[in-house]
C-alpha positions in Angstrom: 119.4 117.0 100.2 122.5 115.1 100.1 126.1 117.9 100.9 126.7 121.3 99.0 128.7 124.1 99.2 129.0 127.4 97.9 131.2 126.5 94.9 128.4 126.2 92.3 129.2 123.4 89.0 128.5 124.6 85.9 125.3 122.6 86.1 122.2 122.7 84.0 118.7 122.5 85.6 115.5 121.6 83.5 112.4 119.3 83.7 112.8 115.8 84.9 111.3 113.5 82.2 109.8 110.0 83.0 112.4 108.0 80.9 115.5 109.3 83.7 113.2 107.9 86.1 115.5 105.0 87.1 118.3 107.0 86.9 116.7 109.0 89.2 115.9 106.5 91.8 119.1 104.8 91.7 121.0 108.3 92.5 117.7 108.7 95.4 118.9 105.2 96.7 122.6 105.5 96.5 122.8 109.1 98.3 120.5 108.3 101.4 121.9 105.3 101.5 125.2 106.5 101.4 124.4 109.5 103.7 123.0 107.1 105.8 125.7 104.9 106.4 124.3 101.7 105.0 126.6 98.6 104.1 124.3 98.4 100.6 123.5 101.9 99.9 120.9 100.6 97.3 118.8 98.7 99.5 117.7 102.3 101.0 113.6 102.4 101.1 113.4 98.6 100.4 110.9 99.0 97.3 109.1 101.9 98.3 109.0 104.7 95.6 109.7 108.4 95.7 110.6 109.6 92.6 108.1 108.0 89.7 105.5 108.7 92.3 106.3 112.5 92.6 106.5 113.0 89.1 103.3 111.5 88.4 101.6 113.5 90.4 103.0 117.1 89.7 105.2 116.7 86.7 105.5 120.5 86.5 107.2 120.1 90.1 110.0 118.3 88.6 113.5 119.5 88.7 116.9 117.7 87.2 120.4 119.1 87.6 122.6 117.6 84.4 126.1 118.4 83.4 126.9 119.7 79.9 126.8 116.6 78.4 123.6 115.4 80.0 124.7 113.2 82.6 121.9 113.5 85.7 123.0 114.1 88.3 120.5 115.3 91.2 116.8 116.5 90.8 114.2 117.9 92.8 110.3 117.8 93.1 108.1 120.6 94.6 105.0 119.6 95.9 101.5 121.9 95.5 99.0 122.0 98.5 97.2 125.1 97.6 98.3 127.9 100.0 101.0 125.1 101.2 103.9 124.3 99.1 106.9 121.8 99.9 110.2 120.7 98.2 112.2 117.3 98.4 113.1 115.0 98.3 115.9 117.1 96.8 119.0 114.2 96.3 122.4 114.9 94.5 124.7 111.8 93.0 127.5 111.8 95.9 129.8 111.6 93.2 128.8 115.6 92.9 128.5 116.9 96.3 129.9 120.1 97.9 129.7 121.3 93.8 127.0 123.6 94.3 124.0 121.5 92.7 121.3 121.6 95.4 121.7 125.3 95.4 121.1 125.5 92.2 118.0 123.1 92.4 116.9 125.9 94.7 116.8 128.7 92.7 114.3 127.6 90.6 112.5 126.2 92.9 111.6 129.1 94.7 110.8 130.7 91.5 108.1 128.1 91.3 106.7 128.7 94.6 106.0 132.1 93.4 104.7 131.5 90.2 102.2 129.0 92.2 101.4 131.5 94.8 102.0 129.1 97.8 101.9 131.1 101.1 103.8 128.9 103.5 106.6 127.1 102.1 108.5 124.4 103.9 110.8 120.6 103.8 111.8 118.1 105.7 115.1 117.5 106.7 118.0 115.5 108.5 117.9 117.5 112.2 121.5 115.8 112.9 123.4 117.9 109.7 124.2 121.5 110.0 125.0 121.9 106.3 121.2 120.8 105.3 119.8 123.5 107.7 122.5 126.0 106.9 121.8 125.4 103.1 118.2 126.0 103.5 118.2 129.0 105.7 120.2 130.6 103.1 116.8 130.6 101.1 114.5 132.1 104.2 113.8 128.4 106.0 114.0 128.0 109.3 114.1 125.3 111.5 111.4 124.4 113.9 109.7 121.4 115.4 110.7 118.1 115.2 109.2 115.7 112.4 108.4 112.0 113.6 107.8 109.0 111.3 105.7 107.0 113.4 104.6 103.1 112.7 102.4 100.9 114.7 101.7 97.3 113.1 98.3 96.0 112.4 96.0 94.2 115.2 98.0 94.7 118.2 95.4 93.4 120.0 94.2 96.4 121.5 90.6 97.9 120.7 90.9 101.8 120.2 88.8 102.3 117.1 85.4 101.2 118.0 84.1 104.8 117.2 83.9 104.2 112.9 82.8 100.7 113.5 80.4 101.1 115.9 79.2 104.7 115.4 75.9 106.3 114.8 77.8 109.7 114.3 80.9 108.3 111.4 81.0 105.8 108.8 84.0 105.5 106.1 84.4 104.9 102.2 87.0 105.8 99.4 87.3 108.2 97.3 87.7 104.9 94.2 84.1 104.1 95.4 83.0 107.7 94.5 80.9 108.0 91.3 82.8 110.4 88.8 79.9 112.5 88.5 80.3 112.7 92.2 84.1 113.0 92.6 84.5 116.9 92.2 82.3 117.4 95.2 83.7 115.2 97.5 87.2 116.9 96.6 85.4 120.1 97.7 84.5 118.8 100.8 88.0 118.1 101.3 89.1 121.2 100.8 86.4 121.9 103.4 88.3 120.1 106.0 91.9 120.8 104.8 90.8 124.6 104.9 89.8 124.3 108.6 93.0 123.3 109.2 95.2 126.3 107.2 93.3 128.6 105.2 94.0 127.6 101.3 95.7 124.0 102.3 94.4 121.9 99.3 94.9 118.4 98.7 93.5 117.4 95.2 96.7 116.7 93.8 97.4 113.8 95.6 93.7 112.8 96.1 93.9 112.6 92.0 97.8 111.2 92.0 96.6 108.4 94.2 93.4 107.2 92.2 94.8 107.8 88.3 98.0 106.4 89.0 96.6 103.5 91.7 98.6 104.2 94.4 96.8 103.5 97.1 93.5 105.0 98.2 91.8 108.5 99.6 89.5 107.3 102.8 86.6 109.6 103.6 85.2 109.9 106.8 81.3 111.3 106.7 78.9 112.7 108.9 75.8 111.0 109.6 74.3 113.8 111.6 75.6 115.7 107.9 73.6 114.2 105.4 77.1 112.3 104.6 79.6 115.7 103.9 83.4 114.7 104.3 84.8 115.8 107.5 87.9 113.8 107.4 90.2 112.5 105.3 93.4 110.2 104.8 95.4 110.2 101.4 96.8 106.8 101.6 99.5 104.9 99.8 99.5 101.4 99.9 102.1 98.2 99.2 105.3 98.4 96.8 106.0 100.7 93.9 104.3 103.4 96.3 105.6 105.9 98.8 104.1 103.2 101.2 106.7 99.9 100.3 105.6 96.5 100.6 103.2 95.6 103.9 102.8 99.0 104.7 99.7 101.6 104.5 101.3 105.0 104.8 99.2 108.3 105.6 100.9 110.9 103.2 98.0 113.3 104.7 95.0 112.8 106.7 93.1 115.7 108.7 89.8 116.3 109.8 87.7 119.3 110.6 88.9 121.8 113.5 86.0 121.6 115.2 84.5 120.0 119.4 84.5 116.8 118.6 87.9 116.6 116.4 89.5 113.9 118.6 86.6 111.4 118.3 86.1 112.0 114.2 90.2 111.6 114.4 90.1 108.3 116.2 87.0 107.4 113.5 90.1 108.5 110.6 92.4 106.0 112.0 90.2 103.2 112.4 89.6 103.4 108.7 93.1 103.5 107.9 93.7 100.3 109.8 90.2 99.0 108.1 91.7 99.9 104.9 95.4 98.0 105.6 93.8 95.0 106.9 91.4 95.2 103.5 95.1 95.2 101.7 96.5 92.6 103.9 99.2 95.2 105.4 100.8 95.0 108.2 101.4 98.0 109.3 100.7 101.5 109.3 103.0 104.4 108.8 102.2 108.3 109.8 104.0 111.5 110.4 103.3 114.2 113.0 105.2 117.4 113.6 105.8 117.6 117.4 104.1 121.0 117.2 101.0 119.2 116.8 101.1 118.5 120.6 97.7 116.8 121.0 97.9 114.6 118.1 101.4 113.5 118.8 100.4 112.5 122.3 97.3 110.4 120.3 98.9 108.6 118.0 101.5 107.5 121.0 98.8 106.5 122.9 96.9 104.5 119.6 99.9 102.9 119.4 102.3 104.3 117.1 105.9 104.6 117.8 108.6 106.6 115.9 110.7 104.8 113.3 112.8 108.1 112.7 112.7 111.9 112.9 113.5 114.9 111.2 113.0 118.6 111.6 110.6 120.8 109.4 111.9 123.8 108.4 109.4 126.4 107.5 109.1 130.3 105.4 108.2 132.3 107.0 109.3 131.2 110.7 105.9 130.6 111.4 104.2 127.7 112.3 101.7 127.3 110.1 99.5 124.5 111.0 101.9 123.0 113.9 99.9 124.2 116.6 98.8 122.5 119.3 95.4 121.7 118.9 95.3 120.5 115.1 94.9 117.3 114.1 96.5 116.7 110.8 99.0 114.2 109.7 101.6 114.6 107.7 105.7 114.4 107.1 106.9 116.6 104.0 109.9 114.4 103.1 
């Protein structure tokens, strides 16, 4: 979220619709960029996409702020995961800050969470500005771990993922390859794997976003030794015009069972991803970790990956949620 205050603009918030969809991005662009400190405040997130994305895949999530005569001027999108719900990226024109808009983005945003039920609400956010963290905790989040946005590039020359190409335990496919009549079953083995991780954390939103709107791809990671049954997963956006930009493969979620053998079946989940980039002809892979997530953070440094920038997670309740230390999930909530 881009500056507020406590002086609230008379401000009127409704549904974003898909034709203020490059209004939208150009006020996303402008205020990051802007906040940001960049020369060209446009050129923020190259021609990766954020806001048609969001609203094709939850377009009940979508929030606008306009002014009386129906100028836009900042929106918001809140994401469903089942028991897990997120908001953001919530962006205000700068023209408008410190006028009270993000607060009232917020007000009906929380009334969403309840209508939707979610049980552990959270966001991403800039660690370095007090007024985003004082803004939010005004609404019951708190600030916990830190959020990294990690990226390693493709064929490094190092061999770490021999265990789903050279496995009689794993093998990979993708949820485009699943037969329809077949698709509502492997979502439930998803939910499987996502539940092992938080009771009630569902990902079939984006598993559907990603295939109706060709975004990128779901991998799916299957037992051998279980007749084939999901146990991991990686919703994947892939090249421009996706969350991912051009020459990048970027890991919105991925997870796999909580189980003994977690870190192998993880290090099967990655070597799919980078499979599926090299597929794609990316060249490189993007990933986010809370730092809460100890033992995965300490993997994905060690397979490679490298943090491109941080940000904190702030979380209602002040509770973790899933960012303990032994769960291996990935994820960024921006």
């Amino acid at each position: 979220m881009m500056h507020d205050s406590d002086k609230v603009m008379d401000i009127n918030i409704g549904p974003l619709f898909e034709e203020e969809v490059p209004r939208a991005d150009r006020i996303f662009r402008l205020a990051f960029g802007t906040f940001l400190g960049l020369a060209d405040p446009m050129t923020f997130f190259g021609d990766a996409d954020y806001v048609r994305t969001r609203l094709l895949a939850e377009p009940s999530g979508a929030l606008a702020a306009k002014t009386n005569s129906g100028e836009l001027v900042g929106f918001n999108f809140v994401t469903n995961w089942g028991s897990v719900g997120f908001f953001g990226p919530l962006v205000v024109h700068p023209k408008y800050w410190d006028k009270g808009i993000g607060k009232r983005l917020l007000e009906p945003t929380m009334d969403i969470f309840k209508e939707r039920g979610n049980k552990h609400l959270g966001l991403f956010t800039f660690a370095q500005s007090p007024k985003h963290v004082a803004l939010y905790q005004k609404f019951g989040f708190w600030p916990r771990f830190l959020t990294a946005v990690m990226s390693k590039p493709i064929d490094i020359g190092e061999k770490r993922y021999d265990t789903i190409t050279n496995s009689r335990n794993w093998y990979w496919d993708k949820y485009s390859e699943v037969a329809e009549s077949d698709q509502q079953e492997v979502v439930n083995q998803c939910r499987s794997v996502t539940n092992s991780v938080y009771e009630g954390l569902d990902l079939q939103n984006e598993i559907r976003a990603i295939r109706n709107h060709n975004l990128g791809d779901t991998l799916l990671v299957r037992s051998r030794k279980k007749q084939g049954k999901v146990v991991g997963l990686a919703a994947c956006h892939s090249g421009p015009g996706t969350e991912a930009g051009s020459g990048s493969c970027y890991i919105k979620f991925g997870a796999v069972f909580s189980e003994p053998n977690k870190e192998q079946t993880f290090e099967g989940l990655l070597g799919a991803c980078e499979l599926f980039a090299k597929e794609k002809g990316l060249s490189r892979i993007v990933a986010g970790v809370n730092t809460g997530r100890s033992e995965l953070y300490k993997k994905m440094l060690y397979y490679g990956f490298r943090s491109d920038m941080q940000g904190i997670s702030m979380h209602k309740p002040n509770e973790p949620g899933y960012d303990l230390a032994d769960i291996y999930a990935i994820d960024d909530w921006r």
